[in-house]
N, C-alpha and C positions, 0 to 999 in steps of 0.2 A: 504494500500500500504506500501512496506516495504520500511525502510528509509537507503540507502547507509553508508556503515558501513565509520569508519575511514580511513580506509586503501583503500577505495575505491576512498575515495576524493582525499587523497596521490596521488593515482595512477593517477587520472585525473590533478591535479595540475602539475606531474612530466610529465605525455604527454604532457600538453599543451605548457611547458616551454621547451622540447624536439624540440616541433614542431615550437616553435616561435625562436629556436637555428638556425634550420634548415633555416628557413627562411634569418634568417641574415648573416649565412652561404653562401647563394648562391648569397645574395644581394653583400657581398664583393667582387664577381669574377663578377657578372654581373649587377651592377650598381656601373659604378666607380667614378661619381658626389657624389654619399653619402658612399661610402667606408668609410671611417671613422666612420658615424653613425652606420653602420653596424657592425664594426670590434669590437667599444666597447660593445654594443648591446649582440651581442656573447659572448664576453669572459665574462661579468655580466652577463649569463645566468646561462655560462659552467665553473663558478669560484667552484666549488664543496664547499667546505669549505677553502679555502684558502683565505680568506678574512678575519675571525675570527681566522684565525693564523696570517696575518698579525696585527690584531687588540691585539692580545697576547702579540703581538713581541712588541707592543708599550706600552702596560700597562707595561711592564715589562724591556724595556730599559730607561737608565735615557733622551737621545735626544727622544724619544716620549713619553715620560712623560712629558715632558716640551712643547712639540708641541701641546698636548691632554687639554695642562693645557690653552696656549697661546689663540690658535683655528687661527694662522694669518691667512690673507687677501692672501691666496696665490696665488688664483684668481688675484687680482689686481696687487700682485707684478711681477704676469710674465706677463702682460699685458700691462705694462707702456714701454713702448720702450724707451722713452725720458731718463727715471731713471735709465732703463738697458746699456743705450748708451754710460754714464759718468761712469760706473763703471771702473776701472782699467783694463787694457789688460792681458790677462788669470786669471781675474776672473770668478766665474760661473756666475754671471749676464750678463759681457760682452761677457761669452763662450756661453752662453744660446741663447743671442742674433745673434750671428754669426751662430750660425746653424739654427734660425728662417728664417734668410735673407733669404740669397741665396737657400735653399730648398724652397725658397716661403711660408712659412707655414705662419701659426697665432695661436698664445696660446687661443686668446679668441674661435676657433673654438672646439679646445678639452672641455676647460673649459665650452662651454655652452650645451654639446652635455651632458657632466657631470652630469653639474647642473638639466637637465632635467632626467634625469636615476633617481637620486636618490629623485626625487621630492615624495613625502608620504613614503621612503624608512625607516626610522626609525624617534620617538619621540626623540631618543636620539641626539641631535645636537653632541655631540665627533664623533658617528658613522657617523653620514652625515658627518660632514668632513671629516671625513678619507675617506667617498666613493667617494667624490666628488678630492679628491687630487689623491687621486689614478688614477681613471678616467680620473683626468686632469695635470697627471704631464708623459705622454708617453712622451714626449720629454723630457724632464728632463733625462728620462730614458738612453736615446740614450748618451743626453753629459755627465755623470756620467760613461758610462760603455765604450762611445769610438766607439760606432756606430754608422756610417753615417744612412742617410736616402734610400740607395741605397738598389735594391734585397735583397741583402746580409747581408744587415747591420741590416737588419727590422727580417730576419729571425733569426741570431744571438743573437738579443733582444729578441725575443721569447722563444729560447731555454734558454736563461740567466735564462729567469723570470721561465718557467719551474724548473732549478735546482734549486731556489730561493725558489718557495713557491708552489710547484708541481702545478702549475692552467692547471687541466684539457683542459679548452678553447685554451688556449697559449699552449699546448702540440699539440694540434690539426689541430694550424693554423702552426706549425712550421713542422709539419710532412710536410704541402703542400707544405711550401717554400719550402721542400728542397728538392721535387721533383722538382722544378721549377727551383733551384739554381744547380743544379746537368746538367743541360741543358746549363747554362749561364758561369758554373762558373767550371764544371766536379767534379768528389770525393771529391777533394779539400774542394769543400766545407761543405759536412759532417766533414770533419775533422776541420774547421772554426767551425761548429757549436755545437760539438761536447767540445771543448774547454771554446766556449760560455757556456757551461750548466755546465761543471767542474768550469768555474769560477763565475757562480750562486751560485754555493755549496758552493764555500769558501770564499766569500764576506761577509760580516755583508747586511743585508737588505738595499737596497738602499732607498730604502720609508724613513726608517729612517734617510735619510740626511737632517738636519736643516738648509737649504740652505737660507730661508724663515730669519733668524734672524743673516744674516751676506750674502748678497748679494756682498759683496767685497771681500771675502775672495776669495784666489786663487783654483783654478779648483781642481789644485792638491790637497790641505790640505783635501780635503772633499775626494778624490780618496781615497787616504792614510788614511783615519779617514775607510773608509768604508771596505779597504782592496781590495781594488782593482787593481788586478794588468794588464799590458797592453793587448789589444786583437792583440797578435804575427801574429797568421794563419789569421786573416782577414785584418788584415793590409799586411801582404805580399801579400796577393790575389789581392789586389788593386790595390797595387804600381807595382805588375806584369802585371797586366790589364792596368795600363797608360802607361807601358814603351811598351806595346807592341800597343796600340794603337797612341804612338809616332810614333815607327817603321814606322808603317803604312802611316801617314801622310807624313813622310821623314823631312829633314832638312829646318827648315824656313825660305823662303827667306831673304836676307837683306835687311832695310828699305830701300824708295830711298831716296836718298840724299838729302836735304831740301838747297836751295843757300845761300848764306855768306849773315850776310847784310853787 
């Protein structure tokens, strides 16, 4: 019996990681209890080489040199709520924590969805870490570049990372949004996102923010370290979206009057 050449096994390794794309693919639109699992799932499938260009970018910058050298606990540092609490107001540990709240989220749901992706992923521990921060620092992502958690803001972060580090999977999932955001939000919002991916291009890599070894530091200093400048078209689209959903609601009534004592 003949034995399947190399290129045959290629071929079966790249179907079967096609087909298990696919899967997590449809999981993200039709199971939306594990969306998340799904979503990362995907883009480590569909990351083409963009991963070993991120891993470039750090051998080769002096802040991920020093990150690769450290290896911190980044996991636990965005997980301590208590620690992130007493940070200073508009630092990124207190900014970090102000957009966990109120979107409901939790760091440790990214971080363990992470830690299990890269479980037998490399002998090299620098590379598990990187895969595993990567993985578990999508929020981070959002307060670094200025987008909420809303339609709009998730699809914008998409295109970001696109102009960032061309990740196939994040090209793919951003084409959908903006079908979906083009319904909620009209042209406009291509041209939000559009913006988003020009300001991917011209950022320094956000991965490389050493956020990890100065959680006080102000939001801004690290924006400005990274060259990042504001998201104009998404933030107009917003604030045009609350003022007209003011409109809507009308003028609020005045309290009633509470008696003397």
């Amino acid at each position: 019996m003949s034995q399947p050449s190399d290129s045959g096994i290629a071929r079966t390794k790249g179907t079967g990681k096609t087909s298990g794309a696919v899967d997590h693919l449809l999981g993200i639109f039709l199971n939306p209890e594990a969306r998340v699992r799904h979503g990362q799932r995907f883009l480590t499938l569909m990351e083409g080489d963009s991963f070993e260009r991120i891993l470039a970018a750090f051998e080769s910058h002096p802040d991920g040199q020093a990150l690769l050298q450290a290896l911190p606990d980044t996991e636990g540092l965005l997980a301590d709520r208590i620690d992130l609490s007493r940070r200073p107001l508009g630092s990124f540990g207190r900014s970090y924590l102000d957009f966990l709240v109120p979107n409901g989220f939790d760091a440790v749901d990214y971080l363990e969805i992470a830690k299990t992706a890269s479980a037998g992923f490399s002998a090299d521990p620098k590379r598990t870490w990187l895969r595993d921060r990567i993985d578990g620092t999508h929020d981070v992502r959002h307060v670094l570049t200025g987008y909420g958690a809303d339609r709009l803001g998730e699809a914008c972060l998409l295109a970001f990372r696109v102009g960032q580090v061309r990740h196939p999977g994040a090209a793919v999932l951003a084409a959908a949004a903006a079908t979906v955001c083009l319904f909620s939000h009209g042209p406009a919002a291509f041209k939000a996102m559009a913006e988003a991916y020009r300001r991917g291009q011209a950022a320094v890599l956000v991965d490389l923010c050493p956020f990890e070894f100065d959680l006080s530091a102000p939001l801004e200093t690290y924006r400005a370290k990274l060259g990042l400048t504001p998201p104009r078209t998404y933030q107009a689209l917003l604030d045009a979206r609350a003022r007209r959903g003011s409109q809507r609601r009308g003028p609020a009534k005045p309290a009633a009057q509470e008696p003397s004592a």
